[in-house]
C-alpha positions as CSV (number, residue, x, y, z in Angstrom):
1,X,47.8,76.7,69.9
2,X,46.6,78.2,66.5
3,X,44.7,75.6,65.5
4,X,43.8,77.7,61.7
5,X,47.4,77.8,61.3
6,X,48.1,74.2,61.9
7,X,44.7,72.5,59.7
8,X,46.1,74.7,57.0
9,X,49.8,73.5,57.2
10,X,48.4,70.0,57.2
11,X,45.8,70.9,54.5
12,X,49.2,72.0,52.5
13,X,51.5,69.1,53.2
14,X,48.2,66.2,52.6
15,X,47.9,67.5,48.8
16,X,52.0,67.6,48.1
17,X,52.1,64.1,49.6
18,X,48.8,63.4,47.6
19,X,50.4,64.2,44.6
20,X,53.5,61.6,44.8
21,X,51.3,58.6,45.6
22,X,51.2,55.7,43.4
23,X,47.9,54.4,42.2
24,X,46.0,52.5,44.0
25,X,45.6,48.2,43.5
26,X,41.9,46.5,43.5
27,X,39.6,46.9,46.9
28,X,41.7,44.1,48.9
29,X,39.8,41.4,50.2
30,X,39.1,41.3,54.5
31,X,41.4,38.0,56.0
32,X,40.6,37.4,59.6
33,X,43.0,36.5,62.2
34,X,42.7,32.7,63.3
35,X,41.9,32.6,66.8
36,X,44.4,31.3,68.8
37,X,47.0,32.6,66.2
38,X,49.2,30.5,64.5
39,X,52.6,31.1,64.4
40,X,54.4,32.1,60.9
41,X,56.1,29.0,58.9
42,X,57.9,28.6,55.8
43,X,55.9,25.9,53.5
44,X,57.1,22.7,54.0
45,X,57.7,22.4,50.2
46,X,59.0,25.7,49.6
47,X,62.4,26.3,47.0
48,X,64.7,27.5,49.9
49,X,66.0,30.5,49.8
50,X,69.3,31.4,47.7
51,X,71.5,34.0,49.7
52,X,73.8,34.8,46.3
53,X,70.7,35.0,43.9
54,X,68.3,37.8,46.1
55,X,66.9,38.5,42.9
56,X,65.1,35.0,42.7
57,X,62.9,35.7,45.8
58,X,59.9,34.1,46.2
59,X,56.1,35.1,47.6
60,X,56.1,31.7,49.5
61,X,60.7,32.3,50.7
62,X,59.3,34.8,53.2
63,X,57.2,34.0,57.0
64,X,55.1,37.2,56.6
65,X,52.0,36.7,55.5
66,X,51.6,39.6,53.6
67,X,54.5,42.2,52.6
68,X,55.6,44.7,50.1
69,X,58.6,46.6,48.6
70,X,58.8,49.7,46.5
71,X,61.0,51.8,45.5
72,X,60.9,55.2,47.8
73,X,61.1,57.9,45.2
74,X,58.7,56.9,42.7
75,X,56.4,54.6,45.0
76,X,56.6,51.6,42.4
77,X,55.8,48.6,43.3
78,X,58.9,46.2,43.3
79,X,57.5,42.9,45.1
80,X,54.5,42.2,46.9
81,X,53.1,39.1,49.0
82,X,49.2,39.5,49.8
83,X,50.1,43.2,49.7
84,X,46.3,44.3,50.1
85,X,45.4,41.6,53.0
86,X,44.0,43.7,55.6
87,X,45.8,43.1,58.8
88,X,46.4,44.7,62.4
89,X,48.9,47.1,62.2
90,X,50.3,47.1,65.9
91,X,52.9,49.6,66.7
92,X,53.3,51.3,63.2
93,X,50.7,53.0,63.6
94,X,53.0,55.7,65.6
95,X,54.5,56.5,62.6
96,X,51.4,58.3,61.4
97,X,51.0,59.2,64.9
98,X,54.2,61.0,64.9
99,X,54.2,62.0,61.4
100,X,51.0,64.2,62.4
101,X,52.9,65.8,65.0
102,X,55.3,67.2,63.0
103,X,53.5,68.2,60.3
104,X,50.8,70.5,62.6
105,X,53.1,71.7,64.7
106,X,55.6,74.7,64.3
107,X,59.3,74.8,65.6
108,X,57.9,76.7,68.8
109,X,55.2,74.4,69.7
110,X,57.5,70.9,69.2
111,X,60.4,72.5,71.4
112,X,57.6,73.2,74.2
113,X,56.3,71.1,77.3
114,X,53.1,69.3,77.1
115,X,51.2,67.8,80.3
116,X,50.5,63.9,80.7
117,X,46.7,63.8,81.4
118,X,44.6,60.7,83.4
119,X,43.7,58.8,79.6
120,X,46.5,59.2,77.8
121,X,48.8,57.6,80.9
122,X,46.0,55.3,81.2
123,X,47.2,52.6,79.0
124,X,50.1,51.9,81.1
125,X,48.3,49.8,83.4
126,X,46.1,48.1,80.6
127,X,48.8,45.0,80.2
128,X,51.7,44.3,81.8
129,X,54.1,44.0,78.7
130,X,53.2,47.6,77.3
131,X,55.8,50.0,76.0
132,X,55.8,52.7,77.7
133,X,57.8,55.5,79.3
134,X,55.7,55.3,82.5
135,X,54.8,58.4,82.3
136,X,52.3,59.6,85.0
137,X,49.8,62.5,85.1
138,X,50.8,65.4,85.6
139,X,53.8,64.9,84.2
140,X,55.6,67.5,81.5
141,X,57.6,66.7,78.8
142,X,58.9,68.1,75.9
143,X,56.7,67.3,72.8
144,X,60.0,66.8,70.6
145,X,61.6,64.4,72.6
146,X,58.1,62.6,73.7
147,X,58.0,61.8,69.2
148,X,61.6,61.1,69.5
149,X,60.8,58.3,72.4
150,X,57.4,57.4,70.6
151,X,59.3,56.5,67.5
152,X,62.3,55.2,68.6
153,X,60.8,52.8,71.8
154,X,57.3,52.9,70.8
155,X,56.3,54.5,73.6
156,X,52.4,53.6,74.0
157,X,51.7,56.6,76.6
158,X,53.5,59.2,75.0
159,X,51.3,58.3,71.4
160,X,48.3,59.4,73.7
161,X,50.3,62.4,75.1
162,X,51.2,63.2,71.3
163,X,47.4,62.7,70.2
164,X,46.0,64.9,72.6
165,X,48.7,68.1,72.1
166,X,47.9,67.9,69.1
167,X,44.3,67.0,68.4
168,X,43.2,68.4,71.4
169,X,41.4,65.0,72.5
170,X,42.8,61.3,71.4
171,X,39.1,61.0,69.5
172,X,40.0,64.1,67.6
173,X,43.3,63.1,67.2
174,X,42.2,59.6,65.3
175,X,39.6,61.9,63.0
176,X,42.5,63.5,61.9
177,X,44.7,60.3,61.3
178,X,41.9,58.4,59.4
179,X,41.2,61.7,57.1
180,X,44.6,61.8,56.9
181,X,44.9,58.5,55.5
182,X,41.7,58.7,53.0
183,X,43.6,62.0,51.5
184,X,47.1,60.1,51.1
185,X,44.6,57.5,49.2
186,X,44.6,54.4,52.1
187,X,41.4,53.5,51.5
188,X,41.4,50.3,53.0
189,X,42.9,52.0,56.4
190,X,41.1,52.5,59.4
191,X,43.1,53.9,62.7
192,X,40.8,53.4,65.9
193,X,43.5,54.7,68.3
194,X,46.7,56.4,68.3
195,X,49.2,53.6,69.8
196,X,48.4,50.2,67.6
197,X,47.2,48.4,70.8
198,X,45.1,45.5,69.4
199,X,41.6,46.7,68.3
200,X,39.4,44.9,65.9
201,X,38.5,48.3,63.8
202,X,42.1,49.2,63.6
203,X,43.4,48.1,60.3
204,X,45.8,48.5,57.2
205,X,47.2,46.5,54.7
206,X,51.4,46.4,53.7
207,X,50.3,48.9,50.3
208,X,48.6,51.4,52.4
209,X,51.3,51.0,55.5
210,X,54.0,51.9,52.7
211,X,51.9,54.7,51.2
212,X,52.2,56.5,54.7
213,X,55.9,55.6,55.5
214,X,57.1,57.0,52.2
215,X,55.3,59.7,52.7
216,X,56.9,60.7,56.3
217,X,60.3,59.8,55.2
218,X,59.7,62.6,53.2
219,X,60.1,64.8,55.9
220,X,63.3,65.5,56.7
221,X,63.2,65.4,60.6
222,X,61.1,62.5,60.7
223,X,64.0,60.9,59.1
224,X,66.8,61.7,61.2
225,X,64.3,60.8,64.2
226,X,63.7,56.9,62.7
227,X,67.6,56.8,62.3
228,X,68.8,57.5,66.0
229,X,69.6,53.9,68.1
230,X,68.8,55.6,71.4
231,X,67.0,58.8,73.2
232,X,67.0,60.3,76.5
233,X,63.9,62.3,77.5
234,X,63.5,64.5,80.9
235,X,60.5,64.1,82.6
236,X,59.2,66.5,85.1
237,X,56.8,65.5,87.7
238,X,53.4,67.3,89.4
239,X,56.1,68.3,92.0
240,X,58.4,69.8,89.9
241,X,61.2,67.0,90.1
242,X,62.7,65.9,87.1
243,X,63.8,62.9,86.0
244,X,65.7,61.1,82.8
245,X,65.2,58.2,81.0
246,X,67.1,56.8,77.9
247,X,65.3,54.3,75.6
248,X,67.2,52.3,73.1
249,X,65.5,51.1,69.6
250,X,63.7,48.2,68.8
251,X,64.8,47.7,65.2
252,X,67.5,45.1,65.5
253,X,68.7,45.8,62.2
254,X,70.7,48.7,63.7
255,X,72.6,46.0,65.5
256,X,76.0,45.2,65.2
257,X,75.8,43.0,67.7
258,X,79.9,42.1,69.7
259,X,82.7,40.4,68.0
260,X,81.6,37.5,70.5
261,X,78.3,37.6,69.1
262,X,77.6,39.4,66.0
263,X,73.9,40.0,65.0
264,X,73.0,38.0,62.0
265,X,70.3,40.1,61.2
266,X,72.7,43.6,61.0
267,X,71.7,45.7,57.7
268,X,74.4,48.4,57.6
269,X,71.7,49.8,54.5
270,X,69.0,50.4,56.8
271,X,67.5,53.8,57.9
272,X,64.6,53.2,60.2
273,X,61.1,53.0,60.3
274,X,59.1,51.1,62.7
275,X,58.5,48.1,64.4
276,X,55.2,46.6,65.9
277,X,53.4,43.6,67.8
278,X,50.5,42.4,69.4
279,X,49.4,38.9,69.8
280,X,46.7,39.3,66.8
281,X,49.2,41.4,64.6
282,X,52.4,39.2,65.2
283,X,55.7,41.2,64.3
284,X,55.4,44.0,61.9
285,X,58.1,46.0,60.5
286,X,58.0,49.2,58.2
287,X,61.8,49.6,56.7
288,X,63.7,52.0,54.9
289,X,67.0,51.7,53.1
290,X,69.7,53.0,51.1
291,X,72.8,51.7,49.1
292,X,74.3,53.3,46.0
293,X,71.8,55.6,46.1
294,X,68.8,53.2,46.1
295,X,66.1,53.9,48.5
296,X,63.2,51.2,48.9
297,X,60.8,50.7,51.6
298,X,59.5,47.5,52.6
299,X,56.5,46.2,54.9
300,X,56.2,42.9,56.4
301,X,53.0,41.7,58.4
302,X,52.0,39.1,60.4
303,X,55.9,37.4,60.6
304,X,58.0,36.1,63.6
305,X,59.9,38.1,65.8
306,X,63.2,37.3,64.3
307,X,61.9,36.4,60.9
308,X,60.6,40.2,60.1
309,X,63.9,40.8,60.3
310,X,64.6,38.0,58.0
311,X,61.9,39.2,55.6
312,X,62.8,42.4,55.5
313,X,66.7,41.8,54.9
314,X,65.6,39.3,51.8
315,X,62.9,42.2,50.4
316,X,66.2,44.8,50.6
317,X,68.5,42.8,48.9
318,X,65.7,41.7,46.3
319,X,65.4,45.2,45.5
320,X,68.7,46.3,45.4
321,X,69.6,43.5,42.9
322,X,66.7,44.7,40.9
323,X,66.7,48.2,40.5
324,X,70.2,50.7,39.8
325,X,71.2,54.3,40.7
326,X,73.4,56.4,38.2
327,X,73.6,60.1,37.1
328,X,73.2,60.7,33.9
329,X,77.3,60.9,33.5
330,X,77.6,57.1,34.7
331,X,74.8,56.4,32.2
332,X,76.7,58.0,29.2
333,X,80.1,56.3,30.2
334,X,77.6,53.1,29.6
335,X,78.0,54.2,26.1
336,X,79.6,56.9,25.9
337,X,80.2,59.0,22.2
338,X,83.3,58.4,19.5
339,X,82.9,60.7,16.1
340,X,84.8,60.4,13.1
341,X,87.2,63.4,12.6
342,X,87.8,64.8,9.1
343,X,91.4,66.2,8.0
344,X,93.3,64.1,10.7
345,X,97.1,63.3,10.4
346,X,97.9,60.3,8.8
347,X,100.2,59.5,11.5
348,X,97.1,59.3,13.4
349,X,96.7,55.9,15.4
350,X,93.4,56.0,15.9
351,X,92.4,57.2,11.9
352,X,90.9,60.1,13.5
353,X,88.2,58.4,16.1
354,X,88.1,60.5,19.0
355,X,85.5,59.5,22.2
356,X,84.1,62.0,23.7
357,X,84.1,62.8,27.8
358,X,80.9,64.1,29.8
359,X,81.2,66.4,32.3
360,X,78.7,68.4,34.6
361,X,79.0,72.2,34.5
362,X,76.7,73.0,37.8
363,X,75.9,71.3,40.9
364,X,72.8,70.4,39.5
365,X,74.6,68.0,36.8
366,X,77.1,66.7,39.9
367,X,73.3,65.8,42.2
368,X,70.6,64.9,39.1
369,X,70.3,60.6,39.5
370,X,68.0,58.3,37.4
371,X,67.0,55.5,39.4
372,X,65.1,52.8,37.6
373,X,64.9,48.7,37.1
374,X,68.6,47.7,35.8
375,X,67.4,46.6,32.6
376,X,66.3,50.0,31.8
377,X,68.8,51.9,32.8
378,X,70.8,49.7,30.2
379,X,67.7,50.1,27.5
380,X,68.8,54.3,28.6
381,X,72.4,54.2,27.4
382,X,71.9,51.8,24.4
383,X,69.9,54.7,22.9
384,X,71.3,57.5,24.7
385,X,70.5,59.9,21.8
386,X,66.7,59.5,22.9
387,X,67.1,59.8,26.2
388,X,69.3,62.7,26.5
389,X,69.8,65.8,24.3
390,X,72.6,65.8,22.0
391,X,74.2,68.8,20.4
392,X,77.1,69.9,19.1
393,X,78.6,72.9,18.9
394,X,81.5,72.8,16.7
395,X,82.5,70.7,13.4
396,X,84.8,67.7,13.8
397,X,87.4,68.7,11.7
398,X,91.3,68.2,12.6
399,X,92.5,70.0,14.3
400,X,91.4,69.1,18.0
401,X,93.2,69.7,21.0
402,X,92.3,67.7,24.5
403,X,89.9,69.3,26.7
404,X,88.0,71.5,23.8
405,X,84.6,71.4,24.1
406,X,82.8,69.4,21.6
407,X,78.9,69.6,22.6
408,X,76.3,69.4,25.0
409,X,74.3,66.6,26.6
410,X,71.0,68.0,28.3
411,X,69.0,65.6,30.7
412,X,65.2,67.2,31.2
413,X,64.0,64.9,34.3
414,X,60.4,64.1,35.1
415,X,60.5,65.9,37.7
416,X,63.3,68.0,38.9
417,X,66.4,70.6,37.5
418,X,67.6,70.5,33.9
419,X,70.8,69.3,33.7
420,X,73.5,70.2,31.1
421,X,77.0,68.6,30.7
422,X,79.8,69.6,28.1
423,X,81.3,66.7,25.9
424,X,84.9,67.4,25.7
425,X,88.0,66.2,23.3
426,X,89.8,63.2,25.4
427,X,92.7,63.9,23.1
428,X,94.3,65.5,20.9
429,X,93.8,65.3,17.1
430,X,96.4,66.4,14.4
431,X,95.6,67.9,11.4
432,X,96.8,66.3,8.3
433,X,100.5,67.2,7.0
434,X,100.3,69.7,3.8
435,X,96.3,69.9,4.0
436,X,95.6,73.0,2.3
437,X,93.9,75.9,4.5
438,X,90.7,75.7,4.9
439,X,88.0,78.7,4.5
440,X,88.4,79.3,8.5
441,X,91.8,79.1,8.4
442,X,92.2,81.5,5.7
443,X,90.2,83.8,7.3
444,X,91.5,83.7,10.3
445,X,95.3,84.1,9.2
446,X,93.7,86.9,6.8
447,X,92.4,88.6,10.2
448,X,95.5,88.1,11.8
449,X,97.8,90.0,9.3
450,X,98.1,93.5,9.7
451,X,98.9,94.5,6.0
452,X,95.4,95.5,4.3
453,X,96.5,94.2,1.2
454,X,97.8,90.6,0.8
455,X,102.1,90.0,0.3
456,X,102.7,89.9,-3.7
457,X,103.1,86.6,-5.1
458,X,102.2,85.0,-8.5
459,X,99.2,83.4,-6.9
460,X,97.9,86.4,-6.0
461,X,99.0,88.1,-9.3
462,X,96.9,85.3,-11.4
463,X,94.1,86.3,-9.4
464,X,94.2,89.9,-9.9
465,X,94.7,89.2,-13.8
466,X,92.5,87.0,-14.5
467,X,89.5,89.5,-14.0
468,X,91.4,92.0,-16.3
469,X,91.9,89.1,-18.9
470,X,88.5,88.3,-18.8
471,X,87.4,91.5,-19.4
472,X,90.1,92.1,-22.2
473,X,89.2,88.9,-24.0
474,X,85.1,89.8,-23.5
475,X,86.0,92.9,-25.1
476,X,87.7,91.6,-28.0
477,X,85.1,88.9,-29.0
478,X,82.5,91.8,-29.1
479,X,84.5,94.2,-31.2
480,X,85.2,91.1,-33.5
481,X,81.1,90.4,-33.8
482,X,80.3,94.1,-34.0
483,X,83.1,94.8,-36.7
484,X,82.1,91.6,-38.8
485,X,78.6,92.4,-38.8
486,X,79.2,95.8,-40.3
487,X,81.4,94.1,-43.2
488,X,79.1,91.9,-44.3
489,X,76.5,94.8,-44.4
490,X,78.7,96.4,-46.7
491,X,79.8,93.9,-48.9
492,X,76.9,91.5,-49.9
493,X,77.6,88.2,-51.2
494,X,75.3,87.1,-54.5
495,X,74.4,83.7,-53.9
496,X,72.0,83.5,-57.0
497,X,72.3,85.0,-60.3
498,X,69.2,84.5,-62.8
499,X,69.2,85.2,-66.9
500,X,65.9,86.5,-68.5
């Protein structure tokens, strides 16, 4: 494999992730696992739970003892238990396991075969309950469908098979994952292998396990890989015999269940990620979903093995009550524009009040979305005109017909395509009976006439004569002041007479 090729697509894809990461809480203080573990309880005093209020959710309403939910696209923080607890991660680990894989590795090298060597078969026979595709060595497989089967059974062999195609050696392999995770800033994160099988240096905490899963939802084929229920992988032994075997997902919340016995804990909102346990970790779960265009991801650690189910459903629906979805034309219909029309009809119901309709003019307008905490997306369209760009491009005089284009509202995201929408007439406004024409009009009919000269009428007769009246009557007061003055040169008047 070129390994220059594949350090310097991961080089590439580490700083773009880098970039989107939300900052980072205080160092988190270490918790140790009880020995023997205890099992995860509700207090005995705690408010219970109020399915038709998820927006009231309590720290101390969920089993996990340590959990978090944000808000996928801008990595918020929404709602956090314990969130920087370091605990043992189990099985999600493979989702930076796999999301390695697929960032190193080009199209050719996923769609190829990889051999199944002595270690990384070897923890098959470590404990009886292991996860694994029983793989043996000498086995092939393909590398795409091995990350397909790690993700979607958490296949402990095939995360050593994974580790070593790509790293070279499973040591090399977690390097890469633990520099991986200093660069997407999880510094309290510390992978010692590439499966999640208990070890006491192999650690996260919920912040730093949704850093990482928001990051690989990112990428596009990780995503429809975390979505898929079930996955059949051929296997082709040291003798050239091949074999297939379909695994089905461990994430419940895909499960309908049977009219005879629905699932309680079916989320039609969900999209993956990954589920984990051990006996020190408990159940884990890494989730991601979506409704009305609201993504959040949510991490629950150290909870029960039907109660990380629970926890999870009550962090979604938390969020979702929290935070809205809208473009930026459901925002202006929040409030949307009415101006004041001049010159209207007097027969006009509405005295000349016309409200104004958005609409997009690209596919950029009919995609752009503003996702943000409820209350301010309403603080957004109570003072739209500082949140979006306003102009018109006409004067609201009667009259105005439905449809004609009034202005322009412009929404400059954060990050993202400007979008521009046209504000358009919902009706028709009448101009007022016997107005006279205004300067536009005027010149517009003037335009329109194909005489050069105007038609004859007294109106425009007064206003050719007046000039020449002016001028006659101008000419006349100076002839009467020029003619005067030389009379009274002429013939002095005496005004005193004095005898000597």
């Amino acid at each position: 494999m070129n390994h220059a090729r594949r350090w310097a697509c991961l080089l590439l894809a580490l700083l773009l992730a880098a970039l989107m990461l939300p900052a980072q809480a205080a160092k988190p203080k270490v918790t140790a696992t009880p020995d023997p573990n205890p099992k995860p309880t509700l207090p005995r005093d705690v408010v219970p739970y109020n399915t038709d209020k998820p927006e009231e959710l309590l720290p101390e309403q969920l089993y996990a003892w340590s959990a978090i939910l944000i808000e996928a696209k801008s990595g918020e923080v929404i709602f956090e238990k314990n969130a920087d607890d370091i605990r043992y991660p189990a099985s999600t680990t493979k989702i930076m396991t796999c999301l390695l894989a697929l960032l190193m590795l080009d199209e050719e090298q996923l769609n190829s075969d990889v051999f199944c060597t002595e270690q990384a078969v070897a923890v098959n026979t470590q404990e009886e309950d292991v996860t694994s595709l029983k793989l043996k060595a000498g086995d092939s497989v393909n590398l795409l469908e091995l990350i397909e089967a790690t993700l979607v059974y958490s296949a402990n062999d095939g995360a050593n098979v994974i580790a070593e195609a790509v790293g070279g050696t499973i040591p090399n392999f977690v390097n890469l994952m633990n520099e991986t995770a200093v660069l997407y800033g999880c510094t309290n994160t510390h992978f010692a292998n590439a499966h999640g099988l208990h070890d006491d240096a192999h650690y996260t905490t919920p912040r730093d396990l949704a850093i990482i899963a928001r990051v690989a939802m990112q990428n596009e084929r990780f995503r429809e890989i975390v979505k898929k229920q079930s996955v059949t992988i051929t296997i082709t032994g040291i003798d050239g015999k091949s074999r297939t075997k379909t695994v089905n997902t461990t994430n419940d919340l895909f499960k309908p269940g049977t009219e005879e016995k629905p699932n309680k804990y079916y989320f039609p909102a969900i999209q993956g990620v990954k589920t984990g346990f051990t006996g020190k970790a408990q159940y884990c779960f890494v989730g991601d979903a979506i409704r009305d265009d609201v993504e959040l991801i949510s991490v629950v650690m150290y909870s029960g093995d039907n109660s990380r189910w629970a926890d999870t459903i009550k962090l979604m629906n938390y969020g979702f009550a929290k935070y809205k979805s809208v473009t930026p034309i459901d925002l202006y219909n929040m409030n949307p524009i009415t101006i004041e029309t001049s010159n209207y009809s007097l027969q006009d119901s509405q005295f000349g009040k016309l409200r104004l309709q958005c609409v997009a003019t690209d596919a950029v307008g009919r995609i752009t979305r503003i996702t943000a905490l409820s209350t301010q997306i309403e603080a957004m369209a109570r003072n739209l005109r500082t949140t979006m760009l306003i102009q018109y491009t006409r004067d609201f005089i009667a009259p105005i017909e439905a449809g004609e284009v009034i202005g322009t509202m412009t929404y400059v995201p954060e990050n993202g395509e400007t979008a521009v929408y046209e504000l358009v007439a919902t009706r028709s406004v009448a101009k007022r009976e016997n107005a006279p024409p205004t300067l536009s009009e005027i010149i517009a009919a003037s335009d329109a006439d194909p005489n050069p000269f105007p038609p004859l009428s007294f109106e425009v007769v007064l206003l050719l004569m007046l000039p020449l009246a002016g001028a006659m009557g101008l000419i006349l007061l100076l002839r009467y002041l020029i003619i005067g003055r030389r009379r009274s040169r002429k013939n002095p008047k005496i005004r005193h007479r004095y005898l000597r």
